[in-house]
mmCIF file of the N, C-alpha and C atoms, coordinates in Angstrom:
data_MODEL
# 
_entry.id   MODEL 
# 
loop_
_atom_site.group_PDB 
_atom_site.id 
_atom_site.type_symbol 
_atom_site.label_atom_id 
_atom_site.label_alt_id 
_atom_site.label_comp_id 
_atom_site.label_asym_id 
_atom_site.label_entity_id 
_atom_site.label_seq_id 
_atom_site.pdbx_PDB_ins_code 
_atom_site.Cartn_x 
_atom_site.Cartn_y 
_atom_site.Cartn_z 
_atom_site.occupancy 
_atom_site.B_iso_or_equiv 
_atom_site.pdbx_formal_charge 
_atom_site.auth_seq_id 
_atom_site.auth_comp_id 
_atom_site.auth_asym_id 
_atom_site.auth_atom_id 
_atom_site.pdbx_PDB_model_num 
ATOM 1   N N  . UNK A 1 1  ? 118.269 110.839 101.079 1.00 0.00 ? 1  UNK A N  1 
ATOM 2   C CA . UNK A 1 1  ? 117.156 111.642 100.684 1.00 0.00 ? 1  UNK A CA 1 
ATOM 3   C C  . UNK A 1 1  ? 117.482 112.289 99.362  1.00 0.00 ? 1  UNK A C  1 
ATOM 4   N N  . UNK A 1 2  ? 116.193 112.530 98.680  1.00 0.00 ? 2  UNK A N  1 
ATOM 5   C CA . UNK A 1 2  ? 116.807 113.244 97.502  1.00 0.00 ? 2  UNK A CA 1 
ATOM 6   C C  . UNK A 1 2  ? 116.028 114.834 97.213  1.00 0.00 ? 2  UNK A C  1 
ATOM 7   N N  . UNK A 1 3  ? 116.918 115.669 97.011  1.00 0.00 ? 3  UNK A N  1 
ATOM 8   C CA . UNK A 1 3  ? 116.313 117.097 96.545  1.00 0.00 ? 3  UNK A CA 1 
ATOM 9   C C  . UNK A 1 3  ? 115.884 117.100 95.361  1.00 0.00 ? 3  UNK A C  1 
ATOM 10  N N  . UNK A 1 4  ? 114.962 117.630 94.436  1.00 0.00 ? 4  UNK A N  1 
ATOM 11  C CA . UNK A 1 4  ? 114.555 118.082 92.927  1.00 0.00 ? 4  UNK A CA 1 
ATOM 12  C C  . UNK A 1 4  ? 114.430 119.067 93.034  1.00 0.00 ? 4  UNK A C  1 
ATOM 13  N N  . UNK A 1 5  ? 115.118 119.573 92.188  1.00 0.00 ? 5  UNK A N  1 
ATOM 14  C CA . UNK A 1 5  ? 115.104 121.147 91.460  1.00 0.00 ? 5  UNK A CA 1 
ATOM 15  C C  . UNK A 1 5  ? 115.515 121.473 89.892  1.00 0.00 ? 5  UNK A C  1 
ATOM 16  N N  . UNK A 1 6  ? 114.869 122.442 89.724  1.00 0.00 ? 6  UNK A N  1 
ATOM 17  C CA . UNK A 1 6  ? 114.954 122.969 88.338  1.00 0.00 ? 6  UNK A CA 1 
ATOM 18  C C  . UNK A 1 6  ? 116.347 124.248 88.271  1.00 0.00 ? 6  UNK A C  1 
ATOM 19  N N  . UNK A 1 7  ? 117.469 124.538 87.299  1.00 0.00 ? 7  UNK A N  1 
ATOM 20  C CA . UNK A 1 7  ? 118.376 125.551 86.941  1.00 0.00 ? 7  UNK A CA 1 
ATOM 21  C C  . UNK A 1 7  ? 117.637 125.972 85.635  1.00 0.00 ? 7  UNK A C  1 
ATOM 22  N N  . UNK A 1 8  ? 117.394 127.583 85.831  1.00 0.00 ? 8  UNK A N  1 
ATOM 23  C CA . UNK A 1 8  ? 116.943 128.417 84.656  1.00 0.00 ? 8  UNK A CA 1 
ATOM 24  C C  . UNK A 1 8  ? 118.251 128.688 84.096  1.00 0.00 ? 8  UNK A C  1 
ATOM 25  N N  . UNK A 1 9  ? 118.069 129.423 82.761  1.00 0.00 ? 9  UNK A N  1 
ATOM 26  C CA . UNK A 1 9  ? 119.002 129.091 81.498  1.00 0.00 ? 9  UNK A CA 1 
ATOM 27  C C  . UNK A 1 9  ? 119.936 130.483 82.402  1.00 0.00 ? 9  UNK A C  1 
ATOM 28  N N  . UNK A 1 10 ? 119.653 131.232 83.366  1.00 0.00 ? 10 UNK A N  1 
ATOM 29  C CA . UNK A 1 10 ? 120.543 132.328 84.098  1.00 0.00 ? 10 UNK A CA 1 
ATOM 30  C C  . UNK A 1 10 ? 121.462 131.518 85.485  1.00 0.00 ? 10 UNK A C  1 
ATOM 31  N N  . UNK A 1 11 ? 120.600 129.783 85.909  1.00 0.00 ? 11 UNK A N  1 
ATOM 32  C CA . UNK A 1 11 ? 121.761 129.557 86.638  1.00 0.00 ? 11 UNK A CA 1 
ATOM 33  C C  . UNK A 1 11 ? 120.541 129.503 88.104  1.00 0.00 ? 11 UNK A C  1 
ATOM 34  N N  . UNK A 1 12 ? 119.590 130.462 88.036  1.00 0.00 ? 12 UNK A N  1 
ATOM 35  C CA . UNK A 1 12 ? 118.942 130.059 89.828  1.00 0.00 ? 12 UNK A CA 1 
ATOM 36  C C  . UNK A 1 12 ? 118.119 129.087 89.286  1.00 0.00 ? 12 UNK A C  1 
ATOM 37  N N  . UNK A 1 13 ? 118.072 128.522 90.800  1.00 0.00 ? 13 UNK A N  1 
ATOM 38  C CA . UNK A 1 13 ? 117.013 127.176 91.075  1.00 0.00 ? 13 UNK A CA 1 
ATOM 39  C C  . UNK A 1 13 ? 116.110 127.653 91.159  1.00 0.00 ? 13 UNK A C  1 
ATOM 40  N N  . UNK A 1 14 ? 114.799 127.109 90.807  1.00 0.00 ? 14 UNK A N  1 
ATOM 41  C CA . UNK A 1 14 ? 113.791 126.938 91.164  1.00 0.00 ? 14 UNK A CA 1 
ATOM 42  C C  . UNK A 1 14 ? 112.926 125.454 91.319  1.00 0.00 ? 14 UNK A C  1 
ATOM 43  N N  . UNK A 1 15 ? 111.871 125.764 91.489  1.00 0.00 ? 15 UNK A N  1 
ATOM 44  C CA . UNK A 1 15 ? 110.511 124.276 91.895  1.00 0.00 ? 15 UNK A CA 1 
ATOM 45  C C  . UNK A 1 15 ? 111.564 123.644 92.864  1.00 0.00 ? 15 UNK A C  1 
ATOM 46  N N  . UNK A 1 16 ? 112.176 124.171 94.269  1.00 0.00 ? 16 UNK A N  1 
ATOM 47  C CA . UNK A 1 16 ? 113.027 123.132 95.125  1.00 0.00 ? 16 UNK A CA 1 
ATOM 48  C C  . UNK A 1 16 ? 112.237 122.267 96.137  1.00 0.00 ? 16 UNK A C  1 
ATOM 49  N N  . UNK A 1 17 ? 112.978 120.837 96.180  1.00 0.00 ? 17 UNK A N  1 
ATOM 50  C CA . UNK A 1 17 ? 111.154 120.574 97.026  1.00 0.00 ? 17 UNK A CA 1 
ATOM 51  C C  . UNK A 1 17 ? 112.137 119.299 96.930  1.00 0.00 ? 17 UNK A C  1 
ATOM 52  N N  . UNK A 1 18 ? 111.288 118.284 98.527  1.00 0.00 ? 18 UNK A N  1 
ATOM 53  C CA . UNK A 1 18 ? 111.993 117.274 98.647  1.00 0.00 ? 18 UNK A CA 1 
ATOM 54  C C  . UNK A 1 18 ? 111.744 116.184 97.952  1.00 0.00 ? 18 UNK A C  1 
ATOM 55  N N  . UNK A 1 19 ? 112.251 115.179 97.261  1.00 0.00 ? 19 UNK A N  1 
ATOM 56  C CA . UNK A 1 19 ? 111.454 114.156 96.123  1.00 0.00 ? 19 UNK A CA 1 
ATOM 57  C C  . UNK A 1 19 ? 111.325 112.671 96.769  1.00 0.00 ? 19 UNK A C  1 
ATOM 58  N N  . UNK A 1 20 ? 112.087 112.266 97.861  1.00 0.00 ? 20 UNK A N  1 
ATOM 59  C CA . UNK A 1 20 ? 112.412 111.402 99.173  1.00 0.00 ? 20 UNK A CA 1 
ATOM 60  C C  . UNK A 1 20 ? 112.732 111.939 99.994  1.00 0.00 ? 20 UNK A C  1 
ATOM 61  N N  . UNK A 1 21 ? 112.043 111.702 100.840 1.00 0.00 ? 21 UNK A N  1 
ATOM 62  C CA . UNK A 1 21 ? 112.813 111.925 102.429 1.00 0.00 ? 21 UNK A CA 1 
ATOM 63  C C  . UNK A 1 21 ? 113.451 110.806 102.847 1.00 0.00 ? 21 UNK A C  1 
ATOM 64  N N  . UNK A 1 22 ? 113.836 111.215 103.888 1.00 0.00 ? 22 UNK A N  1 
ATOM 65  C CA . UNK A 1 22 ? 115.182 110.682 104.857 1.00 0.00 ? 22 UNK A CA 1 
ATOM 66  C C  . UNK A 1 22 ? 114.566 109.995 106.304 1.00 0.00 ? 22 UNK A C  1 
ATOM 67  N N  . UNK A 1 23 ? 112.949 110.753 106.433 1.00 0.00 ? 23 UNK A N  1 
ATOM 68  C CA . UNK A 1 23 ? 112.691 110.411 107.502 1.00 0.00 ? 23 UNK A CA 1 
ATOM 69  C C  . UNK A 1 23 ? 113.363 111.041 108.658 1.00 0.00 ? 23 UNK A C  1 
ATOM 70  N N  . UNK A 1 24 ? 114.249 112.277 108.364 1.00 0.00 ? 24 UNK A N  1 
ATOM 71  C CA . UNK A 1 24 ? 114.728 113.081 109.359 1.00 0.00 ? 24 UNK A CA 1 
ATOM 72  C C  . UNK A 1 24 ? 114.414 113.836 109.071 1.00 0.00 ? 24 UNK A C  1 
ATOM 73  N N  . UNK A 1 25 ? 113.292 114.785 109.443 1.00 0.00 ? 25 UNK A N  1 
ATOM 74  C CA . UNK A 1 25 ? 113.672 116.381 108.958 1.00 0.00 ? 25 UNK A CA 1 
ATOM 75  C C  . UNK A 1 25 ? 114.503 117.326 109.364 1.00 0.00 ? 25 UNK A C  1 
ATOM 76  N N  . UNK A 1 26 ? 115.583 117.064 110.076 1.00 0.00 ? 26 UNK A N  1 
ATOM 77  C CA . UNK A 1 26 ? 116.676 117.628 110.042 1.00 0.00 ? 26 UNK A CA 1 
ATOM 78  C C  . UNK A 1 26 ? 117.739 117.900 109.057 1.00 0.00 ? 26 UNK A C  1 
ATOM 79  N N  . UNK A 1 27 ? 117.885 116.551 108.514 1.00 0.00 ? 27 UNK A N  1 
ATOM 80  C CA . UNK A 1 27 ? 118.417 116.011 107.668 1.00 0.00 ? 27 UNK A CA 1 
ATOM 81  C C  . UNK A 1 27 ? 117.849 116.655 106.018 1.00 0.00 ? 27 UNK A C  1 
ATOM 82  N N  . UNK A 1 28 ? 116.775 116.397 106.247 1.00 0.00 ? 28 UNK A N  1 
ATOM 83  C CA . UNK A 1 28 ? 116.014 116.913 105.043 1.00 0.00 ? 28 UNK A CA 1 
ATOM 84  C C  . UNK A 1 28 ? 116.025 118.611 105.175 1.00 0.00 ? 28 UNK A C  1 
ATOM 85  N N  . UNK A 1 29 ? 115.475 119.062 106.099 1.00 0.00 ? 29 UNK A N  1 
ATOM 86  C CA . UNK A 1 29 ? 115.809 120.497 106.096 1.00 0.00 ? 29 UNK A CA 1 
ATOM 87  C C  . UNK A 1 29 ? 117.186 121.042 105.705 1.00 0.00 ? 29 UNK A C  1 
ATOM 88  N N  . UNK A 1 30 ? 118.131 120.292 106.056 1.00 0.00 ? 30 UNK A N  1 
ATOM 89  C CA . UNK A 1 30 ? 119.793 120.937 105.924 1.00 0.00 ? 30 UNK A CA 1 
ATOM 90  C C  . UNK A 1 30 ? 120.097 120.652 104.198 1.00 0.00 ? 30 UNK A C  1 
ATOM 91  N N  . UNK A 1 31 ? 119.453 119.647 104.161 1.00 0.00 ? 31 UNK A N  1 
ATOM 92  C CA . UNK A 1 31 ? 119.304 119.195 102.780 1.00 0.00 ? 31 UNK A CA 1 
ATOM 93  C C  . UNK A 1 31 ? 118.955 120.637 101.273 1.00 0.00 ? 31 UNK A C  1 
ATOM 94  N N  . UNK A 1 32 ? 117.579 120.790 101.596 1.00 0.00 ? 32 UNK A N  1 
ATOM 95  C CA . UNK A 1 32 ? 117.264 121.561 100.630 1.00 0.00 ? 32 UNK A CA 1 
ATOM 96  C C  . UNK A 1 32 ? 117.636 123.246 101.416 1.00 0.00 ? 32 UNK A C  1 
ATOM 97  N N  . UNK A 1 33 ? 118.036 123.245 102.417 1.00 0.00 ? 33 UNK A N  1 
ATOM 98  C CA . UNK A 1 33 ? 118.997 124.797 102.544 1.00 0.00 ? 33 UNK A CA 1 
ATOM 99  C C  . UNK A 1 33 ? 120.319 125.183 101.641 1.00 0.00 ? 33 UNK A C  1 
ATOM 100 N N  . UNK A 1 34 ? 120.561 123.390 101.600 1.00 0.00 ? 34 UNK A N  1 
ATOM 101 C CA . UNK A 1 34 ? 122.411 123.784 100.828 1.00 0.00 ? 34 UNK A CA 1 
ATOM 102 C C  . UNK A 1 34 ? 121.781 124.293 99.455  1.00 0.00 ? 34 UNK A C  1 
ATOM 103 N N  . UNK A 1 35 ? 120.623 123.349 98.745  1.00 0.00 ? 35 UNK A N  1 
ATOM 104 C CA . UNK A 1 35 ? 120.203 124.017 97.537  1.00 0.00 ? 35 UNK A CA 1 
ATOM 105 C C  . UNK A 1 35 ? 119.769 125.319 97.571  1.00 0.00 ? 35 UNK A C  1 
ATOM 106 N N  . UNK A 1 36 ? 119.004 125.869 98.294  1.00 0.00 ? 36 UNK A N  1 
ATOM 107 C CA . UNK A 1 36 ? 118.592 126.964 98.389  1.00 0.00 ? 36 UNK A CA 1 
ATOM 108 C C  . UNK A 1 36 ? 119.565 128.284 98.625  1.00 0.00 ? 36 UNK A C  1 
ATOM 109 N N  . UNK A 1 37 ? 120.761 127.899 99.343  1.00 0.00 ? 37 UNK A N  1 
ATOM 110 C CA . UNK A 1 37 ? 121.826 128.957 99.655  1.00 0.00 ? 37 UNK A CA 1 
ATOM 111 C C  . UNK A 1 37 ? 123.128 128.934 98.675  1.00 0.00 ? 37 UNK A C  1 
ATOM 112 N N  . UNK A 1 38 ? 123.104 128.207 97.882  1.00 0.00 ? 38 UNK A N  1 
ATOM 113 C CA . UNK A 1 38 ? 123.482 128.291 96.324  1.00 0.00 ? 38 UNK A CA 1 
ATOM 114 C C  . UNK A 1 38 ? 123.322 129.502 95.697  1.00 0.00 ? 38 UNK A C  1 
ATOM 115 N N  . UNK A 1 39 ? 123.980 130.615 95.492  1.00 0.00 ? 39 UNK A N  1 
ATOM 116 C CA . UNK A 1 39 ? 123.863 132.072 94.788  1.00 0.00 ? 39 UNK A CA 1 
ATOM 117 C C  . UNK A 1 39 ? 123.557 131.834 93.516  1.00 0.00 ? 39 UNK A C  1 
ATOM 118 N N  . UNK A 1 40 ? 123.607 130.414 93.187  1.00 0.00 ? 40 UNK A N  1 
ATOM 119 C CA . UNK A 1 40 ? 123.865 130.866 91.718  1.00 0.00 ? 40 UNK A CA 1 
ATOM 120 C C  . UNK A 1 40 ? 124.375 128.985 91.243  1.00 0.00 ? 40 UNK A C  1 
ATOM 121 N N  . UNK A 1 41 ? 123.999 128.616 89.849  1.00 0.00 ? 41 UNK A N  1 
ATOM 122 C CA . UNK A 1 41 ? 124.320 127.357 89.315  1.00 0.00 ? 41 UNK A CA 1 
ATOM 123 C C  . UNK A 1 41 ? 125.350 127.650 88.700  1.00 0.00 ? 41 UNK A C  1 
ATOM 124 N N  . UNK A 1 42 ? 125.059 128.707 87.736  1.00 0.00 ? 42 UNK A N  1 
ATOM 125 C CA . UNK A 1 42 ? 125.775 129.206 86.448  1.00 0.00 ? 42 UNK A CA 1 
ATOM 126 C C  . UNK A 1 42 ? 124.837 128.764 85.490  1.00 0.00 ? 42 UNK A C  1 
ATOM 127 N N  . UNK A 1 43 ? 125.007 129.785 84.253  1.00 0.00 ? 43 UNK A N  1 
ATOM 128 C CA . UNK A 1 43 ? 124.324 129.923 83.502  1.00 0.00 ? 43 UNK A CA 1 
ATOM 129 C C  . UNK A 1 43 ? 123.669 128.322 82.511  1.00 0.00 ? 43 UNK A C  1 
ATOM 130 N N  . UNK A 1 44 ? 123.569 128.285 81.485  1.00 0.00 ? 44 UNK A N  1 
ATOM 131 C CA . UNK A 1 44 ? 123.519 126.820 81.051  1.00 0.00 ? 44 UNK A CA 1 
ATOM 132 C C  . UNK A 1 44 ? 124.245 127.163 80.011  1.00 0.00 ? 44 UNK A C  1 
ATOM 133 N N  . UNK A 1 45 ? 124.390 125.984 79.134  1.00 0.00 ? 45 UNK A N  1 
ATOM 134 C CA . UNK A 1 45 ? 125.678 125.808 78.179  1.00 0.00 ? 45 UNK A CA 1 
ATOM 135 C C  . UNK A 1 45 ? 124.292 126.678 77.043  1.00 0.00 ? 45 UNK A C  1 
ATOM 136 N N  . UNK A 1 46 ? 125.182 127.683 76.180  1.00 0.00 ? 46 UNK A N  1 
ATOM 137 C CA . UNK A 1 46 ? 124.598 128.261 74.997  1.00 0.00 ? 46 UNK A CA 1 
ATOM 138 C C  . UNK A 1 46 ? 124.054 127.149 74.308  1.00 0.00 ? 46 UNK A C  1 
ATOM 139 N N  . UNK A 1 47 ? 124.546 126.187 73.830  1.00 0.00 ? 47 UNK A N  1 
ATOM 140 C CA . UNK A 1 47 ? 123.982 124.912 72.791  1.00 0.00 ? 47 UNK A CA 1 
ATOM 141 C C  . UNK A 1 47 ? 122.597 124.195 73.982  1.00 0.00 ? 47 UNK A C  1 
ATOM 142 N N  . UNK A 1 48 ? 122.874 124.675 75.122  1.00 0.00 ? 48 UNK A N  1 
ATOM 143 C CA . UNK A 1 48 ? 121.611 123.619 75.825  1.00 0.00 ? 48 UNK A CA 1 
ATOM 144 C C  . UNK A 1 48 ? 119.957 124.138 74.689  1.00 0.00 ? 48 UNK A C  1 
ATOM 145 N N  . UNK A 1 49 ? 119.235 123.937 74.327  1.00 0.00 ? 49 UNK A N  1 
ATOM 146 C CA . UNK A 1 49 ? 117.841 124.037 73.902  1.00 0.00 ? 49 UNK A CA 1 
ATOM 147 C C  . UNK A 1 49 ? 117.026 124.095 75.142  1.00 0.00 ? 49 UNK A C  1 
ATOM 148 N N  . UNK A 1 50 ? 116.547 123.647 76.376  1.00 0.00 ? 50 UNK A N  1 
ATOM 149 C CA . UNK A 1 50 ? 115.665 123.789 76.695  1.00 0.00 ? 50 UNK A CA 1 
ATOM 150 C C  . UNK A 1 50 ? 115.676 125.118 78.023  1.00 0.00 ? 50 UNK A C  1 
ATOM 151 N N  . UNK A 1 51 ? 114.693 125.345 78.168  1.00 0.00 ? 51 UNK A N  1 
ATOM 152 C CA . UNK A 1 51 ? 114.709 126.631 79.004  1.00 0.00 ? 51 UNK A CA 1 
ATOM 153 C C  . UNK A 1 51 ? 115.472 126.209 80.787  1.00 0.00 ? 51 UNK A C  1 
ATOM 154 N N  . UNK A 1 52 ? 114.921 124.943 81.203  1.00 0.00 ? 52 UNK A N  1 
ATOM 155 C CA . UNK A 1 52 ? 115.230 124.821 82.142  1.00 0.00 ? 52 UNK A CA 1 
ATOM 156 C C  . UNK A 1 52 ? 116.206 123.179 82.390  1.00 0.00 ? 52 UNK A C  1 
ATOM 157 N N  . UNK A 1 53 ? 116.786 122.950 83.450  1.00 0.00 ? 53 UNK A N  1 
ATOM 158 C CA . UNK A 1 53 ? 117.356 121.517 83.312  1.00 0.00 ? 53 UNK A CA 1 
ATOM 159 C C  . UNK A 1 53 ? 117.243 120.715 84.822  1.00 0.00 ? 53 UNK A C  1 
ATOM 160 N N  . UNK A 1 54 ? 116.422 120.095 84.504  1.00 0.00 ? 54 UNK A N  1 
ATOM 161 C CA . UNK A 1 54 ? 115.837 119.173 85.674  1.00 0.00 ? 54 UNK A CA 1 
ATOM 162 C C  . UNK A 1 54 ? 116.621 118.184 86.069  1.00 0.00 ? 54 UNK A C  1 
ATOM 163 N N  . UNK A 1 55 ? 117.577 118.765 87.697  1.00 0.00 ? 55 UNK A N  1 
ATOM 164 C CA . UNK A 1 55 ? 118.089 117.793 88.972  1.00 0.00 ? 55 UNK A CA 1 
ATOM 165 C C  . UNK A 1 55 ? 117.622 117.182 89.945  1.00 0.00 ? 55 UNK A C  1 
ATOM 166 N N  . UNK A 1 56 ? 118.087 115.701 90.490  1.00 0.00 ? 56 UNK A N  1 
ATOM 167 C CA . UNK A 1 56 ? 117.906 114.874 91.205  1.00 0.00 ? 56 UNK A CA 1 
ATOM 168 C C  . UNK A 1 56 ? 119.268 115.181 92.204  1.00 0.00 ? 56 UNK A C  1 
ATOM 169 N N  . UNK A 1 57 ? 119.215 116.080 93.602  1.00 0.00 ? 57 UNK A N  1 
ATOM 170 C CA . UNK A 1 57 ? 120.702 115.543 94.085  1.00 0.00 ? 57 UNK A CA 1 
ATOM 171 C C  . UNK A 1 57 ? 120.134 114.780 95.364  1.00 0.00 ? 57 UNK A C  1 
ATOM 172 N N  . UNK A 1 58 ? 121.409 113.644 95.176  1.00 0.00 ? 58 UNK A N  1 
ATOM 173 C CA . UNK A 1 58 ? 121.283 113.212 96.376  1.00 0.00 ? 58 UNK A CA 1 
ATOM 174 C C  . UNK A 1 58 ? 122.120 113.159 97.619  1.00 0.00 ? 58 UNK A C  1 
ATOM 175 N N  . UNK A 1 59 ? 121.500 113.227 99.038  1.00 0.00 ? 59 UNK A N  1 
ATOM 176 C CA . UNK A 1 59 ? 122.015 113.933 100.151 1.00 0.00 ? 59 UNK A CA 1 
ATOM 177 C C  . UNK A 1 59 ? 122.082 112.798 101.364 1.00 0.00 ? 59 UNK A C  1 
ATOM 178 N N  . UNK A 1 60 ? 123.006 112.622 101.911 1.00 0.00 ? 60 UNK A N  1 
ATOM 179 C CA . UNK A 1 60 ? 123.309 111.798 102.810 1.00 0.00 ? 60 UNK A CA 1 
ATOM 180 C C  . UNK A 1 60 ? 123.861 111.997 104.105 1.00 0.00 ? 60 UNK A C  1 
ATOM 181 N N  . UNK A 1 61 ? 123.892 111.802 105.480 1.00 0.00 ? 61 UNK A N  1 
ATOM 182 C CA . UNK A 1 61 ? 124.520 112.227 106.148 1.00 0.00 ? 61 UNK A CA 1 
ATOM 183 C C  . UNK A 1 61 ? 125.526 111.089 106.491 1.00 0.00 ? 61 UNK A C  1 
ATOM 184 N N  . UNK A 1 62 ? 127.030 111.729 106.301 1.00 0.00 ? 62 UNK A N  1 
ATOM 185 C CA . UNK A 1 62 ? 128.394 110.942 106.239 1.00 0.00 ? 62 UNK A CA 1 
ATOM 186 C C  . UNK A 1 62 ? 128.247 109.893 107.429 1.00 0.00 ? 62 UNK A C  1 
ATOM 187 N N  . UNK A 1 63 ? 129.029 109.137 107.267 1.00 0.00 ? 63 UNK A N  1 
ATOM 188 C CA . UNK A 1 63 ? 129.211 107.757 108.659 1.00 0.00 ? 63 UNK A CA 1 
ATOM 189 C C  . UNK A 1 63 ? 130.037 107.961 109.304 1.00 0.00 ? 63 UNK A C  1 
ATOM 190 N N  . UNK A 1 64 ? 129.387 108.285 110.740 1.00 0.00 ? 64 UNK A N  1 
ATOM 191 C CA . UNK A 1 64 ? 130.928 108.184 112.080 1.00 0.00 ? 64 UNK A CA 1 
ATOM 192 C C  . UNK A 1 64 ? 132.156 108.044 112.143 1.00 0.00 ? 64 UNK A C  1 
# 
């Protein structure tokens, strides 16, 4: 499954939201919690230019 989210130039996420599912929403729920319970990205690099920086992560649940 994959999460999308946006890091502001201070480091929090925002727009978090699922971009594929998994077809589990378990899976998917545990998914965008880890993003969401993230305190913090860190800031962005001074030389970055744009306000925000648009991620794709992707989330899997490990094999037996």
């Amino acid at each position: 499954m994959y999460v999308s989210f946006e890091i502001s130039k201070n480091g929090d996420a925002t727009h978090i939201s699922v971009a594929k599912s998994s077809n589990s929403p378990t899976l998917d729920s545990s998914c965008l919690r880890a993003v969401q319970k993230t305190a913090n990205y860190g800031t962005l690099p001074s030389g970055y230019e744009k306000n925000t920086l648009s991620v794709s992560y992707y989330c899997e649940m490990p094999a037996p």
